[in-house]
C-alpha positions, -999 to +999 in steps of 0.1 A: -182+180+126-171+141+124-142+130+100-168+116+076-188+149+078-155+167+065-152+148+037-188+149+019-184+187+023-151+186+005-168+166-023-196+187-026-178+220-028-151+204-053-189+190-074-201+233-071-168+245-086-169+214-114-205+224-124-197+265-121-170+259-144-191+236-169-218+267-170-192+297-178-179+269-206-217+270-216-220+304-216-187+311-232-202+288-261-231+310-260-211+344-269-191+326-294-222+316-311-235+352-311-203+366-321-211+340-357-244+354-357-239+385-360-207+380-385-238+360-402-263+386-401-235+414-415-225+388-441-259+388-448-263+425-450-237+428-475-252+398-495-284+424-498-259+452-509-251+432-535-277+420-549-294+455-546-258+470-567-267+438-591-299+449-601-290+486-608-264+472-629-288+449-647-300+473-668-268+481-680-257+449-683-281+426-701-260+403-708-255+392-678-293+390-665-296+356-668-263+346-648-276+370-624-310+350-620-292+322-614-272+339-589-300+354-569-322+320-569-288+303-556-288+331-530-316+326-516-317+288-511-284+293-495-299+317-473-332+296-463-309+268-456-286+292-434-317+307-420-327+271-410-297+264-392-299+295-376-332+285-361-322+248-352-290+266-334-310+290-313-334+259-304-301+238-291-294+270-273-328+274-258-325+234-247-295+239-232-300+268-213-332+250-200-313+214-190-287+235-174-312+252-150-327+220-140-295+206-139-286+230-109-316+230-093-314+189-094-278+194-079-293+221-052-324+202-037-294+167-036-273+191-017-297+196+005-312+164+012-274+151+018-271+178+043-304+171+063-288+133+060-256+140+072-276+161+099-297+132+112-267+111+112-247+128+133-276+130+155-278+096+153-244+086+162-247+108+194-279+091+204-260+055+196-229+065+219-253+071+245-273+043+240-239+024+241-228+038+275-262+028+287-255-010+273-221-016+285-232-002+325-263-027+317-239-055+308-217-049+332-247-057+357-259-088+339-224-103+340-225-099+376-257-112+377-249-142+359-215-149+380-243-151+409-267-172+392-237-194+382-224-198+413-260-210+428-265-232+395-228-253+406-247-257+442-278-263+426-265-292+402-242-312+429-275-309+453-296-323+431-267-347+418-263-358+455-301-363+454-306-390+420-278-413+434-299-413+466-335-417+446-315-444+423-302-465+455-334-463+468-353-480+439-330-506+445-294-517+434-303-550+413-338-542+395-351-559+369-373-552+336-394-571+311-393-563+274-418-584+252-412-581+216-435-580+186-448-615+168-424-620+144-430-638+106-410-667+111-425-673+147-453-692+126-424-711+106-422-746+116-418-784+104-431-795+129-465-807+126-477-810+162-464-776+168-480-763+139-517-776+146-516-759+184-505-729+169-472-718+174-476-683+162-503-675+192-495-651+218-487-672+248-467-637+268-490-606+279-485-577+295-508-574+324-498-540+332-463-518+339-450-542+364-471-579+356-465-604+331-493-628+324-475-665+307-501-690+294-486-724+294-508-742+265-493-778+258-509-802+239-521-827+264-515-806+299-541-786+312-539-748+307-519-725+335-517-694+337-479-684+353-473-645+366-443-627+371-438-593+388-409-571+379-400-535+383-409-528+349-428-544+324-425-531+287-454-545+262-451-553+228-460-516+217-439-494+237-408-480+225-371-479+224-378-438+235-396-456+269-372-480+273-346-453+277-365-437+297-362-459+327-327-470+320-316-431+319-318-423+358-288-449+361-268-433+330-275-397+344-248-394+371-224-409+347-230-385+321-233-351+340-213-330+331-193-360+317-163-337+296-179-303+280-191-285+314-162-291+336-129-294+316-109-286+348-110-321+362-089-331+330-123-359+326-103-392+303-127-416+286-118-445+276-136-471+260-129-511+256-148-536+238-145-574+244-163-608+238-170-638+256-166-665+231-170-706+240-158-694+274-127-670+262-123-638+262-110-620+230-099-586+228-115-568+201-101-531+203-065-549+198-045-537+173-030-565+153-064-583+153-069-601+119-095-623+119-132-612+110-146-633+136-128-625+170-099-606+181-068-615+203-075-635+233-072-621+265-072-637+301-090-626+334-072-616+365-073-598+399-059-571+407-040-560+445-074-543+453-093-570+443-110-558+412-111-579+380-093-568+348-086-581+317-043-581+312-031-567+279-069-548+276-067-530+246-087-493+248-090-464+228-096-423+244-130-409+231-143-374+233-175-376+216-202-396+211-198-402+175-165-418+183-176-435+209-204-452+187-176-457+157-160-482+178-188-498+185-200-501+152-165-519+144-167-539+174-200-555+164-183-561+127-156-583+146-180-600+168-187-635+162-217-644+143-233-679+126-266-686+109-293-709+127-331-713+120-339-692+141-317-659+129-296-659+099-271-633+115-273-648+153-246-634+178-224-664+193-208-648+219-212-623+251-205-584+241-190-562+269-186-527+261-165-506+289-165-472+292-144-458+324-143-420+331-112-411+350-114-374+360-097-356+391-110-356+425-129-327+442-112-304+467-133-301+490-159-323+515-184-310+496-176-312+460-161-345+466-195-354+479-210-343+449-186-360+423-193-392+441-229-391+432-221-379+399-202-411+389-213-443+391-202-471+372-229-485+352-235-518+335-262-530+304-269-558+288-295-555+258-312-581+243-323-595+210-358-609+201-361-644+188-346-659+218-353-657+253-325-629+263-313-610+298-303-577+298-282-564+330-270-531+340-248-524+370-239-491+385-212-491+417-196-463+439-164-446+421-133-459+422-107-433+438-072-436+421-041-426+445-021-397+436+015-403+416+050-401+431+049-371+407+026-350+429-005-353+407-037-351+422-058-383+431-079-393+406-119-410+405-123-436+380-163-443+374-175-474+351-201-479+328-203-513+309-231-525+281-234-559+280-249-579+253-257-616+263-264-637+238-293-656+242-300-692+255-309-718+224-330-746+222-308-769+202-340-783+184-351-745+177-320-735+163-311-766+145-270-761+148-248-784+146-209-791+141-189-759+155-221-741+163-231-769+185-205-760+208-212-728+204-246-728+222-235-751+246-210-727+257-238-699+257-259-719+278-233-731+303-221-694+306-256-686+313-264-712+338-231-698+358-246-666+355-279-677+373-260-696+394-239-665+409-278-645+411-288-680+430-260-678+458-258-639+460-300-641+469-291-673+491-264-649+509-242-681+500-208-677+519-196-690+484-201-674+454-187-692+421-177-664+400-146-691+383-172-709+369-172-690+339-152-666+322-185-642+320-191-646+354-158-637+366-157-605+343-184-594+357-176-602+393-173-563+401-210-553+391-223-586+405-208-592+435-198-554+443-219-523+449-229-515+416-259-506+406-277-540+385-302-530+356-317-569+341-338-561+310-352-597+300-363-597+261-391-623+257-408-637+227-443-638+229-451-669+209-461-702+217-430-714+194-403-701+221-422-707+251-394-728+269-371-699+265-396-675+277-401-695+303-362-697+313-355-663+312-382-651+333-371-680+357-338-664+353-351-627+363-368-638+389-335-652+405-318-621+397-349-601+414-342-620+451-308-607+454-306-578+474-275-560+482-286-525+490-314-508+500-348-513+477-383-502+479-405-534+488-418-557+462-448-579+452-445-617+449-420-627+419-444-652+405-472-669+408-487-696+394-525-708+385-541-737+373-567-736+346-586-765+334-578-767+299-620-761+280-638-794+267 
């Protein structure tokens, strides 16, 4: 029997003995109490003898008849009263006799439903060690298994790795989307009264369909046309930030395989920078003695021996989740500089560049390496804003292979993914600034106008391209000008109020659209344009 089995049997056989001796105590009681009744009923016998003796002497002594009266009435209460206890004593003893019998017969049938338990239970326990044996062979076979299904999943994953960079270079390496935002409550705000009889808060922007964008050029005086563009992508007033996402992901997915949880032995390092282009500087704003609220420390541009441009001095901090990552971002927005204007009380005056670089160690083999090289791309976005006309761009380029240290460390693969956040071109009669903020939007909209300049002479295949023509243009020489991947997202207003920006910025996609550095699936005209006589 089983070690626990030993030990309730020891308890119960100790529980027997406790309630054998409690019964002999019981019955020892018992004899006592029979011994005092029969003492008692002697007593009592004698008592008669007495009073039988007193009343033959009672007629010799009449004297004493009265006392004797007395006596015998005394006698006999005494005697109901012991006769009474009697009774009640020989009830207890009739109670306990019957509690002690159904006491042990309690304690009997427990005994023996803790036998049949402890039965079962050692039945069970064999049944469970079996079962157990089974389990462990069956686990031993699933663990195997799964080192199989492993093994083919790796394969699997860089195939189909291999396969999106492909599906992504096919679609083309510079594409560009359309977002049109919502009307907006202060689009019908103006002081102008021209503007405000030809309705400035009508829709002006359409979209025609996913890849179509319908313009109607209404001006007081000029006849009506009607101005189309063609994009990639065209996102309508009512679609989502989920929808949006979904067409940028295919360029953020090779990035973020298996970015650091599912393949820790590449020792993957990301780091993350954030800058600002600000009236054509550059200010660091990750540095650590940065004190002012409105930029950091200013940095410079160069180029370095392998022809890439860097920023000297960058400041950047390691991440390993994406809650950090989005902490600094969060504080990098706080430092970023920002001025009221009629058209936004919290507008953005500067260029935002947020760098994220994944270093990570190359692959061993042919194979694998050809895998990690579609798994890493760098990647570039630029989001927009609504209330002025806006251009979003995201680049994705061919990893970067580090060489190994004099230390004997393996070479590493550094892949780049940058979110860019252009501030948007003004109209200074829109915006109504003035003083510093003046030159504030005329450095936005020169830093701009480089930018379309640099799209103009990369479509033009332009043996010169100006990059130095700006300080944005010449940080993002690498995902202009190199093999990255290009992802423009132009934010539009829809209303009649900012239809020269509108205007400008689809202008400005459509440039970016006719540059073509890779391969790309075949497109429709950019635009096209159709007169309309305005109705009598």
């Amino acid at each position: 029997m089983p070690a626990g089995g030993g030990r309730w049997g020891g308890f119960w056989e100790q529980r027997t003995r406790q309630l054998q001796s409690q019964v002999r105590a019981k019955e020892d009681k018992i004899a006592e109490l029979e011994t005092e009744n029969a003492v008692l009923l002697l007593k009592l016998a004698e008592y008669k003898g007495k009073i039988e003796k007193s009343r033959s002497e009672a007629t010799r002594i009449s004297t004493l008849y009265n006392k004797q009266q007395r006596l015998q009435r005394n006698t006999r209460s005494a005697l109901s009263q012991l006769d009474r206890v009697i009774q009640k004593l020989n009830q207890d003893i009739q109670a306990f006799h019957s509690s002690s019998r159904a006491l042990l017969r309690d304690y009997q049938d427990e005994y023996q439903d803790h036998v049949s338990e402890i039965v079962t239970a050692v039945q069970r326990t064999q049944q469970s060690a079996e079962t157990l044996l089974a389990c462990q062979a069956k686990v031993v076979h699933l663990e195997q298994a799964l080192q199989d299904v492993s093994a083919r999943h790796q394969l699997e994953r860089q195939r189909r790795k291999v396969l999106h960079n492909s599906l992504v270079e096919l679609k083309g390496n510079i594409r560009v989307h359309c977002r049109i935002r919502p009307l907006l409550p202060f689009d019908s705000e103006s002081d102008d009264p021209v503007l405000q009889s030809s309705s400035i808060s009508r829709e002006v922007a359409h979209a025609v369909d996913d890849e179509t964008v319908l313009v109607k050029c209404d001006r007081p005086g000029h006849p009506l046309i009607n101005k189309t563009y063609h994009f990639e992508r065209v996102y309508g007033p009512a679609e989502s930030q989920r929808v949006v996402f979904g067409d940028v992901c295919p360029l953020l997915t090779s990035l973020l395989d298996g970015l650091i949880s599912e393949n820790p032995s590449r020792s993957p390092k990301v780091e993350v920078s954030i800058v600002e282009v600000y009236n054509n500087d550059i200010f660091d704003l990750l540095a650590k003695d940065t004190v002012a609220a409105v930029s950091g420390v200013k940095r410079e541009v160069m180029t370095a021996k392998d022809g890439r441009t860097e920023v000297a001095l960058l400041a950047s901090e390691a991440v390993g989740s994406a809650s950090k990552l989005m902490e600094l971002v969060r504080g990098g927005l706080q430092l970023r500089a920002k001025h009221p204007t009629l058209v936004h009380a919290d507008s953005s005056r500067s260029h935002l560049i947020i760098t994220v670089t994944l270093t990570t160690a190359a692959c061993s083999d042919s194979t694998a390496d050809q895998a990690c090289s579609a798994t890493l791309p760098r990647e570039q976005t630029e989001a927009g804003r609504a209330g002025r006309s806006r251009r979003t761009s995201q680049g994705a380029s061919a990893p970067q292979p580090v060489p190994g240290d004099p230390a004997g460390r393996a070479e590493q693969v550094q892949a780049r993914l940058q979110l860019v956040d252009l501030a948007g071109s003004e109209c200074i009669g829109v915006s109504g600034v003035t003083g510093s903020a003046l030159r504030e939007t005329a450095c936005i909209n020169r830093s701009l106008a480089a930018l379309a300049d640099v799209l103009g002479a990369l479509s033009e295949h332009r043996s010169h391209v100006p990059y130095r023509n700006s300080r944005l243009t010449h940080l993002l020489q690498d995902c202009l000008g190199g093999d990255a991947k290009l992802l423009v997202i132009l934010c539009i207003s829809p209303s009649q109020r900012h239809l020269a920006q509108t205007l400008q910025g689809l202008g400005f996609g459509i440039r970016a659209r006719q540059v073509q550095r890779g391969p790309a699936r075949k497109r429709p005209p950019s635009s096209q344009t159709e007169g309309k006589r305005r109705p009598d």
